[in-house]
C-alpha positions in Angstrom: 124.7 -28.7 103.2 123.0 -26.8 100.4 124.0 -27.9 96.6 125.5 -24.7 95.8 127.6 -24.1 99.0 129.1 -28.1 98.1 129.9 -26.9 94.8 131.9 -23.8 96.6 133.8 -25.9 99.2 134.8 -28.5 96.1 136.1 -25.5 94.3 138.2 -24.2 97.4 139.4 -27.8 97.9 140.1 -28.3 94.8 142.0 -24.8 94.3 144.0 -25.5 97.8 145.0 -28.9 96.8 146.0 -28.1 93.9 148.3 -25.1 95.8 149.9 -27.5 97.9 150.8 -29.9 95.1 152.6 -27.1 93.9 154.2 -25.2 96.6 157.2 -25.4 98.3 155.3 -24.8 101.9 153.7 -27.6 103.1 152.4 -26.6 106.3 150.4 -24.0 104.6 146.3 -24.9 105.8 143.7 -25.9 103.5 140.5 -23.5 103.8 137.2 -25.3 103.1 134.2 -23.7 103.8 131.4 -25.4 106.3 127.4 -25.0 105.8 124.9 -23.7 107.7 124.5 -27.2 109.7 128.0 -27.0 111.1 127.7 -23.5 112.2 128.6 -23.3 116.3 126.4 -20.7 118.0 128.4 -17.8 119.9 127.4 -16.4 123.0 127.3 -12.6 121.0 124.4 -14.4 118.7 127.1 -14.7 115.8 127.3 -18.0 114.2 130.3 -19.5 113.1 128.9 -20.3 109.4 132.1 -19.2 107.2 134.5 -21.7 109.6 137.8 -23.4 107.6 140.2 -25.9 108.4 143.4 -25.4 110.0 144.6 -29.0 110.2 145.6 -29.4 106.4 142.6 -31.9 106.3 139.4 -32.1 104.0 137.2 -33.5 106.1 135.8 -31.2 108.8 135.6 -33.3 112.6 135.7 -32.4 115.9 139.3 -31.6 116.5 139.7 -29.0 113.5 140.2 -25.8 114.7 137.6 -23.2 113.5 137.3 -19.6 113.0 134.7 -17.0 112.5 135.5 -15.2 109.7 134.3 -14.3 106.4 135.5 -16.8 103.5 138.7 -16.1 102.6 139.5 -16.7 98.8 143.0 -18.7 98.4 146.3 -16.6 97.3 146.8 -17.2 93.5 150.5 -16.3 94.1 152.4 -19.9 94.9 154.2 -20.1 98.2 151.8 -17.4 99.9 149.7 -19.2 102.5 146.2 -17.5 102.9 145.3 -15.8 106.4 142.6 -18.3 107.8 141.5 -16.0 110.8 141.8 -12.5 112.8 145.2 -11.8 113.9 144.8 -11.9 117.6 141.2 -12.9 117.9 139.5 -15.1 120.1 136.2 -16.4 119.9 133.9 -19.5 121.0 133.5 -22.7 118.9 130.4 -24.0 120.5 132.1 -24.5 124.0 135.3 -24.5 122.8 137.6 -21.1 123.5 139.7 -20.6 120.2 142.7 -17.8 119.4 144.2 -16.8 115.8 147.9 -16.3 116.2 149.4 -13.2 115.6 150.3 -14.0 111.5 146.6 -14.7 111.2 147.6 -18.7 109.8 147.1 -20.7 112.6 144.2 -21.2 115.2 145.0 -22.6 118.7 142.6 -24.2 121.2 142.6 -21.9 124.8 140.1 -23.7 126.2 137.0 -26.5 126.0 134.4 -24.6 128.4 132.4 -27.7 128.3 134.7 -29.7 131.2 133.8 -28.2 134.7 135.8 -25.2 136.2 139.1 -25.4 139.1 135.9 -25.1 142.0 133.7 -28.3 139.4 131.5 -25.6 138.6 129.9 -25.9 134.9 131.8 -23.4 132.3 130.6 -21.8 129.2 132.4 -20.2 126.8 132.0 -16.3 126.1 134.2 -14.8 123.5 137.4 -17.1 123.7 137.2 -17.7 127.7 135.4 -19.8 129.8 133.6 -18.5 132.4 131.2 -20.2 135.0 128.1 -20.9 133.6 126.0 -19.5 137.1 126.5 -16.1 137.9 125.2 -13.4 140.7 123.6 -10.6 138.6 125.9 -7.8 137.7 129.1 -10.0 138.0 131.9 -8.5 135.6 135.1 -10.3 134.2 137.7 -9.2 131.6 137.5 -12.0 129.2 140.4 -10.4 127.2 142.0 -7.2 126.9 139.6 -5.4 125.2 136.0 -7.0 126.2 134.9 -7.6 129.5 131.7 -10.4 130.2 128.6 -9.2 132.5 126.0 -11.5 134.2 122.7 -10.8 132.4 120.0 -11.7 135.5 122.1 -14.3 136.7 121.2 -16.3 133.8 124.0 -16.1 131.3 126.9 -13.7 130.4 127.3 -11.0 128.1 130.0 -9.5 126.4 130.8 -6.1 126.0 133.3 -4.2 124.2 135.4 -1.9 125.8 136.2 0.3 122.7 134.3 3.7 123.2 134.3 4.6 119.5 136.7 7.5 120.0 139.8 7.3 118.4 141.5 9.7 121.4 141.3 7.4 124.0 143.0 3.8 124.5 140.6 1.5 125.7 140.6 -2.0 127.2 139.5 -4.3 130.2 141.4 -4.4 133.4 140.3 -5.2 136.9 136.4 -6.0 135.6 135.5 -3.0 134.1 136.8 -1.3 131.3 139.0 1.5 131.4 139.9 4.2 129.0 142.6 6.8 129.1 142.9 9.5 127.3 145.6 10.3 124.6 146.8 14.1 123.5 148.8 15.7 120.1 147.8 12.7 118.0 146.6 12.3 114.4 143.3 11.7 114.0 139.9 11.6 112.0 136.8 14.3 113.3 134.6 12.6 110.8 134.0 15.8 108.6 135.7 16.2 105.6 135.9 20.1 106.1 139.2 19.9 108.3 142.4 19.1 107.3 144.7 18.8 110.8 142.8 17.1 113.2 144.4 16.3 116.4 143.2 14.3 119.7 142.6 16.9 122.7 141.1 15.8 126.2 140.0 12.6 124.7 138.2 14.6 121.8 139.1 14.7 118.0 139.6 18.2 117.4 139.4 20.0 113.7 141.7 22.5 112.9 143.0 24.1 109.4 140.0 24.4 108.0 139.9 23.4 104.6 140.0 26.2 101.8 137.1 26.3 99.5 137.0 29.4 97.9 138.0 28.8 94.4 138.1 31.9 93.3 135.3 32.0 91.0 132.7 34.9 91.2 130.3 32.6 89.5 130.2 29.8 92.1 128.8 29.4 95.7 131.4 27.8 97.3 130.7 25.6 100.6 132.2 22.7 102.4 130.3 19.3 102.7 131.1 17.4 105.8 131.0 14.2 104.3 132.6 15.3 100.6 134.7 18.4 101.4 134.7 21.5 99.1 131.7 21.8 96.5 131.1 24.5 93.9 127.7 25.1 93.0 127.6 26.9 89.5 125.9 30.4 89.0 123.9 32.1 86.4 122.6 35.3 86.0 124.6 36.9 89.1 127.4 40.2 87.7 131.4 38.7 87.5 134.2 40.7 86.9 134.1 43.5 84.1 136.0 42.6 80.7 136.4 46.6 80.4 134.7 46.5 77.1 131.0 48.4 77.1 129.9 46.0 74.5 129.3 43.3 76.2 127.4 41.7 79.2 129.6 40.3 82.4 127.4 37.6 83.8 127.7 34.0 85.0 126.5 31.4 82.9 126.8 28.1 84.6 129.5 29.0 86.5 131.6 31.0 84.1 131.8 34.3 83.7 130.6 34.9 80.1 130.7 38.2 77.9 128.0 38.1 75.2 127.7 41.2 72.9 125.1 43.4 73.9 122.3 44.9 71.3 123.9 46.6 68.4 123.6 50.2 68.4 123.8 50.3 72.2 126.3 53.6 72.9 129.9 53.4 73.9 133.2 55.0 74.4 133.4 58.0 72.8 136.7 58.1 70.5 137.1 61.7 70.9 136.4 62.3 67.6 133.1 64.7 66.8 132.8 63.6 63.4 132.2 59.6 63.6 129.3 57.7 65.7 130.0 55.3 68.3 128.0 52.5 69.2 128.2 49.0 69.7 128.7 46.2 66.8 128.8 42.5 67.4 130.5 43.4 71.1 133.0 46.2 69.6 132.5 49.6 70.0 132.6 50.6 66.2 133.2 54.5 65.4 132.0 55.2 61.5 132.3 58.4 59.8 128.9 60.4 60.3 128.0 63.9 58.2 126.2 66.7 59.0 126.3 69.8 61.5 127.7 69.9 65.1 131.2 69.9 64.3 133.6 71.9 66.3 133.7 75.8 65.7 136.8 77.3 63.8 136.1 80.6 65.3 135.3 82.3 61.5 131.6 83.9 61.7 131.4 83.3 57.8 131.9 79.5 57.9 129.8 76.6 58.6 130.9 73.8 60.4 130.0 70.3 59.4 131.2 67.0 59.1 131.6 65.3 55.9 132.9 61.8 55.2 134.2 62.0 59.0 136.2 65.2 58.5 135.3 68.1 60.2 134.8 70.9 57.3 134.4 74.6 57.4 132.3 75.9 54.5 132.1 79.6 53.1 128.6 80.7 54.4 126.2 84.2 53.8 124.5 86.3 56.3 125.0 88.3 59.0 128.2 88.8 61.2 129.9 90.5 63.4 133.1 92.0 61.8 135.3 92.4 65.6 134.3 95.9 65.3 131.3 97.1 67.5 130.8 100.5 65.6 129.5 99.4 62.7 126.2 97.3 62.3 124.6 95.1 59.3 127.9 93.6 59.3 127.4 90.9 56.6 129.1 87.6 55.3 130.8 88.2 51.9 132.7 84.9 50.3 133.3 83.5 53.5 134.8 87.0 55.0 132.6 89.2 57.5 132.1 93.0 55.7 131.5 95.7 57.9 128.3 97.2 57.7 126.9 101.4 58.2 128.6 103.0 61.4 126.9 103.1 64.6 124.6 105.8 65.9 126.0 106.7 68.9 124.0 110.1 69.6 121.8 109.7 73.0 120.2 112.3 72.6 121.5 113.6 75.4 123.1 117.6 75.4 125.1 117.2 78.6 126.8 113.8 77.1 129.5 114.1 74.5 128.6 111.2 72.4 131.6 108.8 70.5 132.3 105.3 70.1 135.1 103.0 70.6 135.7 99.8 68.2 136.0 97.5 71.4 133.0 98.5 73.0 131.1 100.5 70.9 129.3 104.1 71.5 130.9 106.1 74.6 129.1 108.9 76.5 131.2 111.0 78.2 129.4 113.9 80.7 129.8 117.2 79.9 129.3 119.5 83.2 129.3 123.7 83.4 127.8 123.5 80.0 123.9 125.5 79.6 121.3 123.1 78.7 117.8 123.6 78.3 116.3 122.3 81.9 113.0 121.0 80.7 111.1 123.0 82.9 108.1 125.7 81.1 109.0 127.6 84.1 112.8 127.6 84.5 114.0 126.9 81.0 117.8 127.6 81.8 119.9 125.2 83.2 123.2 123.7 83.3 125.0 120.0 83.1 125.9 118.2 86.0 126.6 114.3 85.6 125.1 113.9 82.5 122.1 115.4 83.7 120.4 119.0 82.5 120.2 121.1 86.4 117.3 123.9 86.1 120.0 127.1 86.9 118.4 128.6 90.7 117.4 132.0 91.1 116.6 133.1 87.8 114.1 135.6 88.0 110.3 133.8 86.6 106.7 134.0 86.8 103.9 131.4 88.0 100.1 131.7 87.4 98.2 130.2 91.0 94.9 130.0 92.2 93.3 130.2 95.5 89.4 129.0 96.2 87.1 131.3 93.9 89.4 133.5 93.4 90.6 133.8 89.7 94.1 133.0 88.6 96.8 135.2 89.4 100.5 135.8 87.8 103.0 136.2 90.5 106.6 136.9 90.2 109.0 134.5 91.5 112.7 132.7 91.2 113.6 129.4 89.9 114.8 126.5 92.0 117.3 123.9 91.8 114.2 121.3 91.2 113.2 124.1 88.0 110.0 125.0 90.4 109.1 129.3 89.9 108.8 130.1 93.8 106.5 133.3 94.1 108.5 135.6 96.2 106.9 137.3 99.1 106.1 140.8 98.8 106.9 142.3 102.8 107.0 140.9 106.2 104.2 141.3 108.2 101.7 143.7 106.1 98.2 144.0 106.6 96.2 142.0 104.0 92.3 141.9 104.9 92.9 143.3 108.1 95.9 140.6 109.4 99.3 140.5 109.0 100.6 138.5 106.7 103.9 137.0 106.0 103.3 135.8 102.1 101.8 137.2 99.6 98.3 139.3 99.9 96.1 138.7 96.6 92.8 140.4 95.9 89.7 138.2 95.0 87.2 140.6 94.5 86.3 142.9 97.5 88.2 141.0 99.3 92.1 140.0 100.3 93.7 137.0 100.9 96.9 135.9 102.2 98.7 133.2 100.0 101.5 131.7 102.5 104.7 130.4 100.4 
């Protein structure tokens, strides 16, 4: 035995004896704790270093009943014996087949595997139960309700459990093999944090009501870990909700939505008002008086509209206007009233218009028709007026001067036409004129006659 683990089973004995000097239960067992040298292999490959006493004794010897199981420190409170094994267990001490009752105090002897079997045949122990030591390969046996012992090559058992891992099925060893049956509607554990109502289905561990992880911050990614549950991984940068206020920034800043100013001056709401500025001071939209022009119109033409001290105010201006009354012009601004200026000029010029003007709209032409005009016309100078127009007056007797070839220009007689043309008038029907009829008008060029046709 090592130096320090003597020191440690002195201390135990020590604390134990002391226990049962004191208590009022004096069949509670004394732990002590065995070295490395008294460890009893185990046919799993566990050793049986951590063994205690069960016989109340504190000397270790070969009629002690031993467990495997990690040291178990003594109950400071008097009167409460310390569990000295598994409740239920069985396992092998060396060749000897132990089991922990069911209050985990006391450790009974099943079986010493060393003596020969009911048939003589040699025994050794595999997890609390003897079983012959020679075996046909692939032999099986339920060494207790939950692990059942397989030949390995004939040579040796070994155990296996019979618990599949799965917490939907109830397993054990019956009839040489192990058996599992299935279990339905009951709690259980899927493994992943990320559920919340898991229940066993087929033999399976089934999820359900997923758990809830949206925390109902815009400035966090929010996941669910299978092994911690929710996480919330802060933002920064991304847009949250707007504040309503223009004069400032909505942005996540490590997982908060924050609302730092923006830059000063930066516009804003408008307050309505035309004579104060709005913009943007230390995140509040400020609106200081302003002055100058662009205030709203008060209708006056003599008045000039500016702001002043953030007042909106009308001042008495020169220059010209427009009075409301559109026959006079060179209206002009006198003392902050509009003067009218020289009437209009209506006259168009025009002899078949009659000429006036109203103050509303200004100069009127009215036509004058029936009334003589002069036409225009050199040729037809009379006329009348029709739509505001001067008509050369038709069949008023004129004269025309026209030419033909070589011949030299001729006066005619004719009539004036509705266009103020002088139409030469033919002077018979069908008269000879250089030997040929003609149906115009015969005109002499020299020796010779010619027929002008109209």
């Amino acid at each position: 035995m090592t130096t320090q683990r003597f020191f440690n089973a002195l201390l135990l004995l020590a604390a134990a004896v002391a226990l049962t000097a004191c208590s009022t239960s004096v069949d509670a067992p004394i732990p002590t704790l065995l070295d490395e040298a008294d460890a009893v292999a185990m046919p799993d490959g566990l050793t049986a270093t951590d063994a205690v006493l069960t016989d109340g004794s504190t000397d270790a010897t070969a009629g002690d009943a031993v467990v495997d199981t990690p040291d178990v420190p003594v109950d400071s409170a008097p009167d409460v014996p310390a569990p000295v094994c598994t409740p239920g267990s069985t396992w092998c001490d060396g060749a000897t087949a132990k089991k922990c009752d069911a209050t985990g105090l006391v450790v009974t002897v099943v079986a010493d595997c060393s003596l020969p079997g009911s048939l003589g045949l040699p025994q050794v122990c595999v997890s609390g139960t003897c079983l012959t030591a020679s075996c046909p390969p692939g032999q099986k046996a339920c060494v207790n309700a939950s692990t059942l012992a397989e030949c390995f090559d004939g040579i040796g058992w070994k155990a296996v459990s019979c618990d599949d891992g799965s917490p939907c099925t109830l397993d054990g060893c019956q009839g040489a093999a192990c058996q599992s049956v299935q279990i339905n509607d009951v709690p259980c554990d899927d493994g992943t944090a990320c559920t919340q109502t898991d229940k066993c289905f087929g033999g399976k561990c089934l999820g359900g009501n997923p758990l809830q992880c949206d925390d109902q911050n815009a400035c966090t990614t929010d996941a669910c870990d299978p092994v911690i549950g929710c996480t919330h991984v802060a933002l920064t940068g991304l847009s949250c909700l707007e504040d309503g206020n223009a004069c400032t920034h909505d942005a996540c800043e490590a997982g908060v939505c924050a609302h730092p100013s923006v830059l000063n001056g930066s516009a804003c709401a408008d307050d309505g008002q035309p004579c104060t500025l709005d913009y943007c001071d230390n995140g509040t939209c400020a609106h200081p008086p302003k002055d100058g022009p662009l205030c709203p119109d008060d209708g006056l033409p003599c008045t000039i509209d500016i702001c002043q001290g953030g007042q909106c105010a009308h001042v008495k201006g020169a220059g010209p206007c427009q009075d409301g009354n559109e026959c006079t012009q060179g209206d002009q601004c006198v003392n902050g009233q509009c003067a009218p200026g020289q009437p209009r000029n209506c006259d168009d010029g025009n002899a078949c218009t009659q000429d006036s003007c109203d103050p509303s709209v200004g100069c009127l032409h009215g036509d004058i028709n029936g009334s003589p005009c002069p036409s225009g016309s050199g040729l037809c100078p009379a006329g009348s007026c029709w739509s505001g127009k001067c008509l050369p007056t038709a069949n008023v007797p004129c004269q025309t001067t026209i030419s033909i070839g070589a011949c030299p220009p001729q006066t005619l007689t004719g009539l004036c036409t509705n266009s103020g043309q002088c139409a030469p008038q033919a002077t018979g029907g069908n008269e000879s004129c250089g030997k040929k009829p003609c149906a115009g008008i015969c005109l002499k060029c020299g020796p010779y006659e010619v027929c002008y046709k109209i």
